[in-house]
C-alpha positions as a Markdown table, in Angstrom:
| # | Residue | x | y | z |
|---|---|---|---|---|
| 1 | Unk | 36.7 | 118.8 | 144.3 |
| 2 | Unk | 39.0 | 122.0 | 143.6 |
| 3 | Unk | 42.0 | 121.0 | 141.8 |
| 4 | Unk | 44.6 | 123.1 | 143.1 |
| 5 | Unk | 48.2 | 121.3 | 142.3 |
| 6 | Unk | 49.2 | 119.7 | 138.8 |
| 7 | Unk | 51.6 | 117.3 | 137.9 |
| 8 | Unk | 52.7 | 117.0 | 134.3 |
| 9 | Unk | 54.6 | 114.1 | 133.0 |
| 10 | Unk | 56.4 | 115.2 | 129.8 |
| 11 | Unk | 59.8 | 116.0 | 127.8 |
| 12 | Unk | 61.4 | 119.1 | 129.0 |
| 13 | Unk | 63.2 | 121.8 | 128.0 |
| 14 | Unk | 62.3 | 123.3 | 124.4 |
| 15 | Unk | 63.6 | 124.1 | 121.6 |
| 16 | Unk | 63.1 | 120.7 | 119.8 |
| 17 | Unk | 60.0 | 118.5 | 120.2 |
| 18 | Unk | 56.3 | 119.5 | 120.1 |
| 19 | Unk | 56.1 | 117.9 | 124.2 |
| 20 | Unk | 58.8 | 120.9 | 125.2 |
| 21 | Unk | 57.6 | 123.9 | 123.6 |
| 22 | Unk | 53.7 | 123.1 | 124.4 |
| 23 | Unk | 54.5 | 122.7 | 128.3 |
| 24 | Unk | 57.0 | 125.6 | 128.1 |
| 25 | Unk | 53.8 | 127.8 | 126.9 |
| 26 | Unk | 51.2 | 126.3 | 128.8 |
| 27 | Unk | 52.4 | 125.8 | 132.2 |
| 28 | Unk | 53.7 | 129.2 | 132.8 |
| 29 | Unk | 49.9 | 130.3 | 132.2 |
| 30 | Unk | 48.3 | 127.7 | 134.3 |
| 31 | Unk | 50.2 | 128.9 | 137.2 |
| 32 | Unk | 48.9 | 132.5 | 136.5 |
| 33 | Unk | 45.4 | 131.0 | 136.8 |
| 34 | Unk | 46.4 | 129.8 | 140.3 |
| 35 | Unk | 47.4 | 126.3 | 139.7 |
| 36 | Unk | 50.6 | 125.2 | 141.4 |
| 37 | Unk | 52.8 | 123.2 | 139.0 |
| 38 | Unk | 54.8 | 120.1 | 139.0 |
| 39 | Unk | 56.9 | 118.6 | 136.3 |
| 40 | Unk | 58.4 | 115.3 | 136.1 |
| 41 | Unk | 60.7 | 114.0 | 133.5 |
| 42 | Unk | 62.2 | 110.8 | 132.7 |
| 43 | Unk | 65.2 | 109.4 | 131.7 |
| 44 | Unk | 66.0 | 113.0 | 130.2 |
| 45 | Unk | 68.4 | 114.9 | 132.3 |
| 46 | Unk | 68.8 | 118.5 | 131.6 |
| 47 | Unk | 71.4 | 121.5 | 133.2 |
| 48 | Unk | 68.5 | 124.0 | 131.6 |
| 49 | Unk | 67.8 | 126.5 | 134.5 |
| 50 | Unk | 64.4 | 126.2 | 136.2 |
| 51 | Unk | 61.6 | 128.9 | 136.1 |
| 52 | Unk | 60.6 | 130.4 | 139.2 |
| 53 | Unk | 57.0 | 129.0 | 138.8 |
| 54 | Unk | 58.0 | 125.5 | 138.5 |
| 55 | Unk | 59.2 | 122.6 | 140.5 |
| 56 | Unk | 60.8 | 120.3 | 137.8 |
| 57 | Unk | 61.8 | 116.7 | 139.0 |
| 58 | Unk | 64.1 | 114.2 | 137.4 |
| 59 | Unk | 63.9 | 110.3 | 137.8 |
| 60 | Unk | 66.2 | 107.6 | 136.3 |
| 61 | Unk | 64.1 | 104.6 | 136.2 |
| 62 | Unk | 66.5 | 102.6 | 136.1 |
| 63 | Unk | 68.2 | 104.1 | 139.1 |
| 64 | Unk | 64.5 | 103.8 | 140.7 |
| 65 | Unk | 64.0 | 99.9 | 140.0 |
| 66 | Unk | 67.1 | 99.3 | 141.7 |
| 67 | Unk | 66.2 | 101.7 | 144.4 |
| 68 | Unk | 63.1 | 100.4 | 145.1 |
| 69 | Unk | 63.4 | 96.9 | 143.6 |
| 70 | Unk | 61.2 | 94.5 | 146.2 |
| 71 | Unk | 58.0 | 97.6 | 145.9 |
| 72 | Unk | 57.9 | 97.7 | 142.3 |
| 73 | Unk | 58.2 | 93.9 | 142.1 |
| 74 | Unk | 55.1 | 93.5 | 144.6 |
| 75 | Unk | 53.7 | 96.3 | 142.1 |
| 76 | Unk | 54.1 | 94.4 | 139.6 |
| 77 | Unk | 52.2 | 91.4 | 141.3 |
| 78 | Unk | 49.5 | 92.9 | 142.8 |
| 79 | Unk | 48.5 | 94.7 | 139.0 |
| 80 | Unk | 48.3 | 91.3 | 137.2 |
| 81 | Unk | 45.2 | 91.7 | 136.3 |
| 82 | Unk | 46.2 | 95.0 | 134.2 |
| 83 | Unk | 48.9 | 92.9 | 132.5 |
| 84 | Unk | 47.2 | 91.0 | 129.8 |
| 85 | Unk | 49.9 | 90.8 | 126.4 |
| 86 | Unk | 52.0 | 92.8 | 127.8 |
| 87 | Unk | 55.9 | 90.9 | 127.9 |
| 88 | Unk | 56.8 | 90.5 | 131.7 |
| 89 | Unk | 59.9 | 92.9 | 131.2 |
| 90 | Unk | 57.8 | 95.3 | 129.5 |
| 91 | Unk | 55.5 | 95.4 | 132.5 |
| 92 | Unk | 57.8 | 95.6 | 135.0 |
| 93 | Unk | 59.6 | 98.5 | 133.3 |
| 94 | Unk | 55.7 | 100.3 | 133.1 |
| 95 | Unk | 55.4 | 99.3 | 136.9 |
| 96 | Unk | 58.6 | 101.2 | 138.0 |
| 97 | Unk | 57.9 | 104.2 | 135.7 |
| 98 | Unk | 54.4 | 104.1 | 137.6 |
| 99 | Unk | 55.6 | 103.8 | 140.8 |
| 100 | Unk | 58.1 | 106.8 | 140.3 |
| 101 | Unk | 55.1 | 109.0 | 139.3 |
| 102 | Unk | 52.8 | 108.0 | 142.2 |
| 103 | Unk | 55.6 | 108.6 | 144.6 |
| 104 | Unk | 55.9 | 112.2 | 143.1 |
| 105 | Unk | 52.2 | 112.8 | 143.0 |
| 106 | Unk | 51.7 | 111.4 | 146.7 |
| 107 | Unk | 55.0 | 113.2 | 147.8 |
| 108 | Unk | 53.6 | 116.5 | 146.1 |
| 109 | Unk | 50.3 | 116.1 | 147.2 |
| 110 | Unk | 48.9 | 116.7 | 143.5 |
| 111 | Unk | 45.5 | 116.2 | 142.4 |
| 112 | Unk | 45.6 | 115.4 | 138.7 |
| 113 | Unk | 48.0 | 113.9 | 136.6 |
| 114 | Unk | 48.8 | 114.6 | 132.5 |
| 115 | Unk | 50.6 | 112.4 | 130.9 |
| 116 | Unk | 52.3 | 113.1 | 127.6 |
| 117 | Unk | 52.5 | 110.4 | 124.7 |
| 118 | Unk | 51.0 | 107.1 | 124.1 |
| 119 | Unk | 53.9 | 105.0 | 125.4 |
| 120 | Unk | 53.8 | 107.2 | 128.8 |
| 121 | Unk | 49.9 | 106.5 | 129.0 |
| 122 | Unk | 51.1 | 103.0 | 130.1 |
| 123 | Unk | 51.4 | 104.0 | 133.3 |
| 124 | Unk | 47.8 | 104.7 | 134.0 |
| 125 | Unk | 45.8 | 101.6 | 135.2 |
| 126 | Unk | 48.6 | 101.3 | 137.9 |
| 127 | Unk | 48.7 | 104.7 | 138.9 |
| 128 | Unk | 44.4 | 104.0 | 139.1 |
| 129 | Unk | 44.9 | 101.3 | 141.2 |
| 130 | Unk | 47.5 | 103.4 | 143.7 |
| 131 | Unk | 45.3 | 106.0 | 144.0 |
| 132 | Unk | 41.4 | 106.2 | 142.2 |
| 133 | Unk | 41.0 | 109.4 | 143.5 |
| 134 | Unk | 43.4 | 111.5 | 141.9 |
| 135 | Unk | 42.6 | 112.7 | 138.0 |
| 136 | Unk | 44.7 | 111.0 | 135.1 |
| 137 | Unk | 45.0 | 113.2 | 131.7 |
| 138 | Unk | 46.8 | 111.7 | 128.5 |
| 139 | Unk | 47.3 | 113.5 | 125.2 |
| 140 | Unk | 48.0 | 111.0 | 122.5 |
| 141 | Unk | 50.0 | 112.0 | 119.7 |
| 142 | Unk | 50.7 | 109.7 | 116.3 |
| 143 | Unk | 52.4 | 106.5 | 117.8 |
| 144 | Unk | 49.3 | 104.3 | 116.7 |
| 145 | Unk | 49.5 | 105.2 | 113.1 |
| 146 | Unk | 53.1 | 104.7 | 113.7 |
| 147 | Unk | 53.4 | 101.2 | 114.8 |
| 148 | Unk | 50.3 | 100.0 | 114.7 |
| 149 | Unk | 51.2 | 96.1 | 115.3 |
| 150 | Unk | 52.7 | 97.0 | 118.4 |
| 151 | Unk | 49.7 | 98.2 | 119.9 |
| 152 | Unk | 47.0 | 96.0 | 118.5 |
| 153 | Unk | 49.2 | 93.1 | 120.0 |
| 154 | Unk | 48.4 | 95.1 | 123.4 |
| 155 | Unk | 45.4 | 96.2 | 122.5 |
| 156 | Unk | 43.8 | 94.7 | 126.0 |
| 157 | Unk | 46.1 | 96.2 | 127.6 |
| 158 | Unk | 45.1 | 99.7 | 126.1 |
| 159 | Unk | 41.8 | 99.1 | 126.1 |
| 160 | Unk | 42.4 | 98.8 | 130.4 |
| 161 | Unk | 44.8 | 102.0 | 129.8 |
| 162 | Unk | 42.0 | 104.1 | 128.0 |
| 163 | Unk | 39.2 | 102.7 | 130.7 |
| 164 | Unk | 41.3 | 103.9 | 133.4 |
| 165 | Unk | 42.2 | 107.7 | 132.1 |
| 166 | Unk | 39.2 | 110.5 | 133.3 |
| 167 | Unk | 40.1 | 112.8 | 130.2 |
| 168 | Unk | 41.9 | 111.6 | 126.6 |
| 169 | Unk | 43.3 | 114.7 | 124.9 |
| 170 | Unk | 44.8 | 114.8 | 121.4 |
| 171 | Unk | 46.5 | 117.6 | 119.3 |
| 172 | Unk | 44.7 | 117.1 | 116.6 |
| 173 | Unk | 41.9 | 115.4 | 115.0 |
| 174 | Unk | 43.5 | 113.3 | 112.7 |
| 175 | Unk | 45.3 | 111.6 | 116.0 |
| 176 | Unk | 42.4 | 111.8 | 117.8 |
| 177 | Unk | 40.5 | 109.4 | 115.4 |
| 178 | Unk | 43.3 | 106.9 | 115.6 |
| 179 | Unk | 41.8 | 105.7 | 118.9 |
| 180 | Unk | 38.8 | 104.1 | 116.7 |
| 181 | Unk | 41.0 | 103.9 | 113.3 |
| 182 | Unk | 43.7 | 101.7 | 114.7 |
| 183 | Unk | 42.1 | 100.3 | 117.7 |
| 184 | Unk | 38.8 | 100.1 | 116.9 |
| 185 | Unk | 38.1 | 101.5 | 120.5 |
| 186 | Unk | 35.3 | 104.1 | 121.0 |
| 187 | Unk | 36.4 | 106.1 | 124.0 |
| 188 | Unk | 35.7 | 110.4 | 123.7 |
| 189 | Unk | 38.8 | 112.0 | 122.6 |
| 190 | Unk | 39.1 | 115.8 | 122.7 |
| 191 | Unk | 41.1 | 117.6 | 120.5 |
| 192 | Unk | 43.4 | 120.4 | 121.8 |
| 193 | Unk | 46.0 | 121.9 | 119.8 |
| 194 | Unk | 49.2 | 123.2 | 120.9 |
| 195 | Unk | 49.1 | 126.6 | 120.8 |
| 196 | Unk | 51.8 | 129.1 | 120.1 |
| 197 | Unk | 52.5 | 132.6 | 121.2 |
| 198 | Unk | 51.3 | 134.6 | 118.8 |
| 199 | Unk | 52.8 | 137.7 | 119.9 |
| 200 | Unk | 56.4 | 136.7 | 120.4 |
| 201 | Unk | 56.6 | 135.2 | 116.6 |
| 202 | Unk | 55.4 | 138.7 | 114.8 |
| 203 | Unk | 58.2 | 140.9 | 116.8 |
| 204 | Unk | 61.4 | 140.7 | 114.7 |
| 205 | Unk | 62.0 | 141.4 | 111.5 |
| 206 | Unk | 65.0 | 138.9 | 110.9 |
| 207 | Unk | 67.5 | 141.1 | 109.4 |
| 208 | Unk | 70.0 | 140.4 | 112.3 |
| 209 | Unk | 70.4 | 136.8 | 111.8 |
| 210 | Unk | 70.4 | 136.9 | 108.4 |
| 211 | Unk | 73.2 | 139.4 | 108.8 |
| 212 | Unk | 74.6 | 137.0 | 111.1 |
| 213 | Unk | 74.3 | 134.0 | 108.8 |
| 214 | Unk | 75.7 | 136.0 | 105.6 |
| 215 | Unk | 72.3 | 136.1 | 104.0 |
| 216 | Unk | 71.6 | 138.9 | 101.7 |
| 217 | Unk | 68.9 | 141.0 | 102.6 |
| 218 | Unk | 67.4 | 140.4 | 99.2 |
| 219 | Unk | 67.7 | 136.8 | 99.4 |
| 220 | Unk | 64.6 | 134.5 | 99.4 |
| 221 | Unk | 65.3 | 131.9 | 102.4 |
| 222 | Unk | 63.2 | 128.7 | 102.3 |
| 223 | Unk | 63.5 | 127.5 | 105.8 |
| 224 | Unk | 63.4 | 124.1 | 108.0 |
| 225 | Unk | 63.5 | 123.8 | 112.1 |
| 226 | Unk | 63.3 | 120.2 | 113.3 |
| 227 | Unk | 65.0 | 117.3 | 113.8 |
| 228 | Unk | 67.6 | 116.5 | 111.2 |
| 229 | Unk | 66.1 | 112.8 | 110.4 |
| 230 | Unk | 64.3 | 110.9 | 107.9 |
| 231 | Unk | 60.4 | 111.5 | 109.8 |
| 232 | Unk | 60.8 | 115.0 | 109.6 |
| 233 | Unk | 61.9 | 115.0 | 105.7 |
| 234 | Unk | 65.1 | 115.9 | 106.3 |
| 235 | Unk | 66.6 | 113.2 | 103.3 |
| 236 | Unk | 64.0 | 114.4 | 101.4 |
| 237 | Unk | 65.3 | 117.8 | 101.3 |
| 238 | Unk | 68.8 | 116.9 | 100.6 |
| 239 | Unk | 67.7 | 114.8 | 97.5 |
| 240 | Unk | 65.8 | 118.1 | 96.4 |
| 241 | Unk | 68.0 | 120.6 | 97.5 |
| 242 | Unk | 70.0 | 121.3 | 94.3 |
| 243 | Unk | 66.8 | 121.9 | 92.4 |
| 244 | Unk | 65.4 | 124.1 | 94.9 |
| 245 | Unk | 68.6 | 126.2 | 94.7 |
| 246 | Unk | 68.4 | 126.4 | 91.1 |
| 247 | Unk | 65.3 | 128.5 | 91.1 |
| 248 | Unk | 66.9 | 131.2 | 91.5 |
| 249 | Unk | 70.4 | 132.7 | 92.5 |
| 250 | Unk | 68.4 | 134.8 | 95.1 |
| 251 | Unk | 67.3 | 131.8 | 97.1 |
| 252 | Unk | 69.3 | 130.0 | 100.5 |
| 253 | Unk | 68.3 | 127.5 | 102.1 |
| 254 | Unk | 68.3 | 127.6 | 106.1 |
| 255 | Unk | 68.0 | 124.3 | 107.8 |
| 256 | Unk | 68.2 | 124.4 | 111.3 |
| 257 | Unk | 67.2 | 121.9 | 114.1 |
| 258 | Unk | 68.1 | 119.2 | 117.0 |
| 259 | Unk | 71.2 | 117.0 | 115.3 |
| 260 | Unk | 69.6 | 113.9 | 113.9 |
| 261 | Unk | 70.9 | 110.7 | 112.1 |
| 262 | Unk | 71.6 | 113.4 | 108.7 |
| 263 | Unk | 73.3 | 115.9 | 110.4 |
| 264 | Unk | 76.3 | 114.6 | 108.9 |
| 265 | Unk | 74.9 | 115.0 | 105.4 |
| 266 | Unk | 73.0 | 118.4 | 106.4 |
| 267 | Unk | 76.8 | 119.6 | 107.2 |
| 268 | Unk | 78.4 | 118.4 | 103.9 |
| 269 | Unk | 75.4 | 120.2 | 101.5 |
| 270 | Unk | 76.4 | 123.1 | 103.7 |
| 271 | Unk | 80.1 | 123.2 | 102.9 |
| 272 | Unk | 79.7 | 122.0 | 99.1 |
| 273 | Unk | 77.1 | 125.2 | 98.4 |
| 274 | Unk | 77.5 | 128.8 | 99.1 |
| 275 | Unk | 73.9 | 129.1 | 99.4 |
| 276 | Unk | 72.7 | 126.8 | 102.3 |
| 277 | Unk | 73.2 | 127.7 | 105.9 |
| 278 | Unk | 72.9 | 124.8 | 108.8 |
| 279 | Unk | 72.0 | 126.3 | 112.2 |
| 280 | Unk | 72.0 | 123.1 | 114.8 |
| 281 | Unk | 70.6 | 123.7 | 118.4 |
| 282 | Unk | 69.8 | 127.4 | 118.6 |
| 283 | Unk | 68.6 | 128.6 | 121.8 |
| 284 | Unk | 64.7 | 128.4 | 122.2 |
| 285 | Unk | 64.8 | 132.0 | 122.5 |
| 286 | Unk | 66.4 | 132.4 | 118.9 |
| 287 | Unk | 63.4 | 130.8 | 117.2 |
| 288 | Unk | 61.3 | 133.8 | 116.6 |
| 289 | Unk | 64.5 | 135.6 | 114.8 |
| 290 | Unk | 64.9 | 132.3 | 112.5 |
| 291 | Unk | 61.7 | 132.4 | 111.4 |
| 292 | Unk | 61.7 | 136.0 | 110.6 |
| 293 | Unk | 64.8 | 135.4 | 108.6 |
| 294 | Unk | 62.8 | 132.9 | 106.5 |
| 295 | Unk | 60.5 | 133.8 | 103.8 |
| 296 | Unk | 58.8 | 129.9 | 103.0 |
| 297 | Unk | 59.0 | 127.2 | 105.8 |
| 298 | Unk | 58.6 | 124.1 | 104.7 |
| 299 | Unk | 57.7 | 120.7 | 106.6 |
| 300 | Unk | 58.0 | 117.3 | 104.6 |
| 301 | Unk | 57.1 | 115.3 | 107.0 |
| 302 | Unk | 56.4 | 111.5 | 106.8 |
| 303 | Unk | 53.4 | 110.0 | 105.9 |
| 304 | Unk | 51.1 | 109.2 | 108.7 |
| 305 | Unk | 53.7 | 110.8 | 111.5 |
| 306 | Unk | 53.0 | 114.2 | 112.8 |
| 307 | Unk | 49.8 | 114.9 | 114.7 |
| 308 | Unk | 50.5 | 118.9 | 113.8 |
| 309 | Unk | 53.8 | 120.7 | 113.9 |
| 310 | Unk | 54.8 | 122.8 | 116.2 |
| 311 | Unk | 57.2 | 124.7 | 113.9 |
| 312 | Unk | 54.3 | 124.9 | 111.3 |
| 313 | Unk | 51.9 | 126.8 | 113.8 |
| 314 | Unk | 55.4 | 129.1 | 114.6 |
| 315 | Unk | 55.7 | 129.6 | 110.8 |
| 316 | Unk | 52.2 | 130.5 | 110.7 |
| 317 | Unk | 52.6 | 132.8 | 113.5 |
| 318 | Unk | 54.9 | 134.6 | 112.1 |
| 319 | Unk | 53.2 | 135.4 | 108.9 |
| 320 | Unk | 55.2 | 133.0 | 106.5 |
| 321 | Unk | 53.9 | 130.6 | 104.3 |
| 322 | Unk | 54.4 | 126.8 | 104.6 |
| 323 | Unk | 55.3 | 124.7 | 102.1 |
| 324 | Unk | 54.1 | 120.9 | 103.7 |
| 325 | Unk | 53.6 | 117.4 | 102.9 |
| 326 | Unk | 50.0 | 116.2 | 103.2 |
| 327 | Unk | 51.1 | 114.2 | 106.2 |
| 328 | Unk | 49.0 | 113.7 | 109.8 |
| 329 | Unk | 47.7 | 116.1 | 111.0 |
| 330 | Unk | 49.0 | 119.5 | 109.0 |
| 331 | Unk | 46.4 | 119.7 | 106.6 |
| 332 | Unk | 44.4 | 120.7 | 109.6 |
| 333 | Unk | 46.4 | 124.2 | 109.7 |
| 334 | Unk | 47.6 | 124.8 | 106.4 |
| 335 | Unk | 44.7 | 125.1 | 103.6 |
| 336 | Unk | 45.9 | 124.7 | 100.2 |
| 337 | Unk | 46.5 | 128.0 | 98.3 |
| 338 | Unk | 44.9 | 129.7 | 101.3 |
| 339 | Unk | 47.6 | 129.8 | 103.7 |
| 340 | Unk | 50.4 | 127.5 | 102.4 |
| 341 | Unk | 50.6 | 124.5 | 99.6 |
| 342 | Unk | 49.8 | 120.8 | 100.7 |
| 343 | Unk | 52.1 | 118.4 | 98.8 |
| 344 | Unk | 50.8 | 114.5 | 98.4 |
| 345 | Unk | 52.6 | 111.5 | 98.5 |
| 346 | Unk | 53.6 | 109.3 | 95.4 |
| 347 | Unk | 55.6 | 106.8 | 95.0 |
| 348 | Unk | 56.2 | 106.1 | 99.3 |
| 349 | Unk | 57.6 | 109.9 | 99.8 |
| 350 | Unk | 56.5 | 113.6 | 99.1 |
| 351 | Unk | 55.8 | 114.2 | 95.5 |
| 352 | Unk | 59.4 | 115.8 | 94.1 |
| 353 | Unk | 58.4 | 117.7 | 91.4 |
| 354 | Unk | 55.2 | 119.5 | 92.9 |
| 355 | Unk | 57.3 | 120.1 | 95.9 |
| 356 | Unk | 59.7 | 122.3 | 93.7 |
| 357 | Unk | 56.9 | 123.3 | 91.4 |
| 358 | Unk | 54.9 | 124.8 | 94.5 |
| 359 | Unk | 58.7 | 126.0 | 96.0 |
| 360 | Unk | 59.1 | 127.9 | 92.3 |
| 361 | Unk | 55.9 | 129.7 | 92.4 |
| 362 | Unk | 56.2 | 131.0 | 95.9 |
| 363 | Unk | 60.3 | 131.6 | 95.4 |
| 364 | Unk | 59.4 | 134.3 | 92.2 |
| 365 | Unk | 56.2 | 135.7 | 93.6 |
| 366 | Unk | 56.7 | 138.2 | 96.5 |
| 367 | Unk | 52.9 | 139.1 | 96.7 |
| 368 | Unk | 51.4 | 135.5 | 96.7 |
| 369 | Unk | 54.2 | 134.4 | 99.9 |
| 370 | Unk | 53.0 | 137.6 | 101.7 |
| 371 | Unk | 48.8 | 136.7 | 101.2 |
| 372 | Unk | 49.3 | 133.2 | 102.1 |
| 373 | Unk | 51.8 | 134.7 | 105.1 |
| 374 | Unk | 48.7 | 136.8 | 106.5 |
| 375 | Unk | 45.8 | 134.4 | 105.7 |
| 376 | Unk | 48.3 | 131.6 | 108.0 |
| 377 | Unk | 48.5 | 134.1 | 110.9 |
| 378 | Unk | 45.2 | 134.8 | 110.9 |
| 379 | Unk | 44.8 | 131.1 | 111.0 |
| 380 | Unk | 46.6 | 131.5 | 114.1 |
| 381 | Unk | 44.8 | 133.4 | 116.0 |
| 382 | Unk | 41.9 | 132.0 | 115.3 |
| 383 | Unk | 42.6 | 128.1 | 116.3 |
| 384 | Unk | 46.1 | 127.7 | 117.6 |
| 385 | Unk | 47.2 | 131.0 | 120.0 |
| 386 | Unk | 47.9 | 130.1 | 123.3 |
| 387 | Unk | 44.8 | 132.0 | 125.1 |
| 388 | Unk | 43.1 | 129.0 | 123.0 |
| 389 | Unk | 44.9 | 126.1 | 124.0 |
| 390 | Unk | 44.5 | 127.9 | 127.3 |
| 391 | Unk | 41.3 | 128.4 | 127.9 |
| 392 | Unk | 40.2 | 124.9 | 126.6 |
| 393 | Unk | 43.1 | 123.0 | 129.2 |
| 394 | Unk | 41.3 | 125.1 | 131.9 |
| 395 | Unk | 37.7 | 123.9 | 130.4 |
| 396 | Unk | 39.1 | 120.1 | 131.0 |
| 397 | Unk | 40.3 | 121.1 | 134.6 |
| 398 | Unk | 36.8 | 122.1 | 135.4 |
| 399 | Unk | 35.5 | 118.7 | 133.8 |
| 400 | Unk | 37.9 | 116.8 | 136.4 |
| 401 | Unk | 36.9 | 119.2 | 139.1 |
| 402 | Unk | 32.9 | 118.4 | 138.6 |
| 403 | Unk | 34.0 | 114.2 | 138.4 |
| 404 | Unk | 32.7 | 112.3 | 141.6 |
């Protein structure tokens, strides 16, 4: 069977989330293959204009359930046998988000669906049951390292969710193995990272925004981009900031991201030091000039969280250096002293003083941030460009395509 229409269930727009920026790189590309392309997203209304190349569809699922009450009830019946632990108002909220998608994919006449995240890869034994003939697609990401109890006490349930799905995807190894390390299932996962233009991130040469922000063109700028909470490291950072400024009078901090639970606290290091400059939602199309105004990124992300950054691989891209926890997935892109420094954990969080020891070396050595910069682009373009992620999304397309 040709597959010749796609429907992708995912968060969208970019800037923030590693969901938004992967489908704003990828789908664009599968429809210059000759795919037509469908996205749905829930719950997550956005005024962000729409490309020409896609048809982007919103659903409330509350507004569905109540819509389409007496059918997703009946659902809801009928699929017993998929329920298992699963709390009764748990399931019916997984029945209305799978009826939603099965009324897009049968109103749009798509032949494969890809789901994004383990909570939204509830859907699928439903969405089997509606229709066993279209292709189901779900990339996992960390939520199984993250709350493990919660899905061991459904682990039927994903057992049935796993059985039911043609093609498991994960973007990266490290989440890919916690299929068998936290379920103790043994279902194929294929590992597909989330690629990043390489070309776009290697254009500017960032002396506009830092003119913009006040940052002297001499300055050394250690840089964050994510969301301003506690998983991405963000109180980290603040507990550390005033030794990383006082490495040197040359060095500013630029913390920029999607507001968070520390905004509040990001804004008041801000207006106590001259040095520190807060950028909160800039454009999507501002993050290659961001990057280029930084000189070190760094990424202390929590324990056990990330699959693999997006903003790392951007970094990367862009020939900077990364300064990361040895969390999840990154020590898949960053190799220590080859591309960037790998920080462990001690004591529950990122170890502080190698943190600032690594932050020192790289803050008063121009020649070392510029080898590790190239060595991390190179990276790139070997194992995270988007012809990659391309070419192997187009590899699992044929697989669904040759499935009876």
């Amino acid at each position: 069977m040709k597959l010749r229409k796609l429907l992708f269930v995912g968060a969208y727009p970019p800037p923030y989330g590693g969901i938004a920026s992967h489908l704003h790189d990828l789908l664009p590309r599968l429809h210059d293959e000759g795919y037509e392309i469908v996205l749905l997203t829930l719950d997550q209304r956005s005024n962000a204009p729409q490309p020409g190349y896609l048809k982007r569809i919103f659903i409330n699922t509350k507004e569905h359930f109540t819509s389409n009450r007496l059918k997703v009830l009946f659902s809801s019946f009928v699929s017993l046998r998929h329920k298992n632990e699963m709390p009764w108002q748990d399931f019916v909220r997984v029945a209305t988000q799978a009826d939603a998608i099965n009324e897009t994919a049968a109103r749009e006449k798509v032949d494969a669906v890809f789901l994004y995240d383990n909570y939204n890869g509830f859907v699928i034994p439903m969405l089997k049951r509606l229709d066993r003939k279209r292709k189901l697609v779900l990339m996992i990401f960390g939520d199984f390292y993250l709350h493990p109890k919660k899905y061991l006490s459904l682990k039927r349930f994903m057992h049935n969710v796993f059985s039911n799905t043609d093609v498991i995807l994960s973007s990266s190894r490290y989440c890919a193995d916690s299929v068998d390390k936290v379920m103790g299932m043994d279902f194929p996962v294929q590992v597909i990272y989330v690629g990043v233009d390489h070309d776009e991130y290697c254009r500017k040469d960032g002396s506009k925004m830092r003119e913009r922000l006040g940052i002297p063109p001499t300055a050394v700028v250690y840089s964050f981009l994510g969301r301003m909470n506690k998983s991405m490291g963000m109180d980290f950072l603040l507990k550390i900031a005033p030794e990383l400024l006082d490495i040197s009078e040359e060095l500013y901090l630029l913390l920029a991201g999607a507001k968070g639970d520390l905004s509040a606290e990001v804004e008041a290091l801000c207006a106590m030091h001259p040095r520190v400059r807060v950028c909160t939602d800039i454009p999507f199309e501002e993050k290659s000039d961001f990057y280029a105004a930084s000189d070190v990124f760094m990424a202390p992300t929590m324990e056990k969280h990330a699959c693999m950054g997006v903003s790392i691989k951007e970094a990367m891209a862009c020939g900077r250096p990364v300064l990361a926890s040895d969390s999840g997935g990154i020590p898949e892109a960053i190799e220590n002293g080859l591309n960037g420094f790998m920080v462990p954990f001690g004591d529950g969080g990122v170890d502080r003083s190698v943190f600032v020891q690594r932050a020192r070396e790289l803050a008063l050595d121009g020649a070392k941030r510029e080898e590790l910069g190239r060595n991390g682009r190179e990276k790139v373009l070997r194992l995270f460009s988007n012809d990659e992620t391309v070419r192997k999304y187009l590899a699992v397309i044929k697989t669904l395509e040759q499935m009876q």
